[in-house]
N, C-alpha and C positions, 0 to 999 in steps of 0.2 A: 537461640533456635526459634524460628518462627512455629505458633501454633498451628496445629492442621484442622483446617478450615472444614467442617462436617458438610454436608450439602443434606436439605430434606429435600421429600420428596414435591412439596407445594414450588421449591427452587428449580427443581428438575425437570418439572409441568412446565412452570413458565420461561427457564431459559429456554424450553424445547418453542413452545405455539410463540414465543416470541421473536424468535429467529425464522423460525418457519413463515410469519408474517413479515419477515425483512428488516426487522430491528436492528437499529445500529450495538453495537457491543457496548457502547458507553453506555446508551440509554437502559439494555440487559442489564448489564452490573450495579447499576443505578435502584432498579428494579429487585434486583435477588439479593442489593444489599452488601456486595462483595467488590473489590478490586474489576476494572476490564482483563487484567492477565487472569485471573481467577474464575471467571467466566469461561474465557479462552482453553485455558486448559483441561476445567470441566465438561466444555462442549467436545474436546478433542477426547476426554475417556468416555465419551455416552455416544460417539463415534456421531455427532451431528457436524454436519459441511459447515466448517468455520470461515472462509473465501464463496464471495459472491459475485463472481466477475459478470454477470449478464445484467446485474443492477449496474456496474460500470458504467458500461455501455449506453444502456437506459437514460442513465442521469446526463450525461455526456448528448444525449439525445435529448432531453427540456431541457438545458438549457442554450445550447446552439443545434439546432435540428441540421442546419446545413456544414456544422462537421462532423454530424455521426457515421457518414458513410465515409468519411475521408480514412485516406491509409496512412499510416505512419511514416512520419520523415526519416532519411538515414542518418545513424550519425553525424555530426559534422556538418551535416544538410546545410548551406550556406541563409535559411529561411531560421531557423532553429537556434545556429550557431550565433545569429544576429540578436534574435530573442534574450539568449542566456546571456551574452557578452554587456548585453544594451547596459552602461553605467558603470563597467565595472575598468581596469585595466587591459583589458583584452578586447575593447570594441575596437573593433577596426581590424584587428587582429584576424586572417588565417587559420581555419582551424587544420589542425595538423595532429594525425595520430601518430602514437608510442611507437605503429611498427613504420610505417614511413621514418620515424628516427633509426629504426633500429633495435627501439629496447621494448621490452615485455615490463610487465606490470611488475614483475616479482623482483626485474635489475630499479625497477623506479622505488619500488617500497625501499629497499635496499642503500638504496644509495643517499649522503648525508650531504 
């Protein structure tokens, strides 16, 4: 049985103004000394926003400025499809979803 990991208060300060300044969770755990899940789940009981999707974005914006306003391809996007396939068995390939065959995700898990 794993020991239970006490948290002080000097830990509690700084996973708080750490995150609060936009610290990665590695770098926090690093810091307080503990596992990143152990972080993670600490910040989840001191109710601090554990997801920071507007740094996403941000980062996504230095380093290609002219795709941060872009919108997102749709699946199967023939632009996307070409990306993921590039190298592997399937370039060249079609993409072609589950229900255009007919089957749902739950008959694909299923079946051997």
């Amino acid at each position: 049985m794993p020991l239970k990991l006490h948290w002080t208060e000097r830990q509690d300060r700084a996973l708080r103004q750490l995150r609060a300044a936009g610290t990665s969770w590695e770098v926090i755990a690093k810091a307080c000394g503990v596992s990143r899940n152990a972080a993670l789940e600490r910040a989840k009981k001191l109710h601090i926003r554990v997801a920071r999707p507007s740094t996403v974005k941000s980062s996504i914006a230095a380093i290609a400025p002219e795709l941060s306003d872009r919108l997102s391809l749709a699946p199967g996007h023939a632009v996307s499809w070409a990306v993921l396939t590039e190298g592997t068995l399937l370039q060249g390939e079609r993409f072609t979803s589950l229900g255009a065959l007919g089957r749902t995700r739950a008959k694909v898990v299923g079946d051997s």
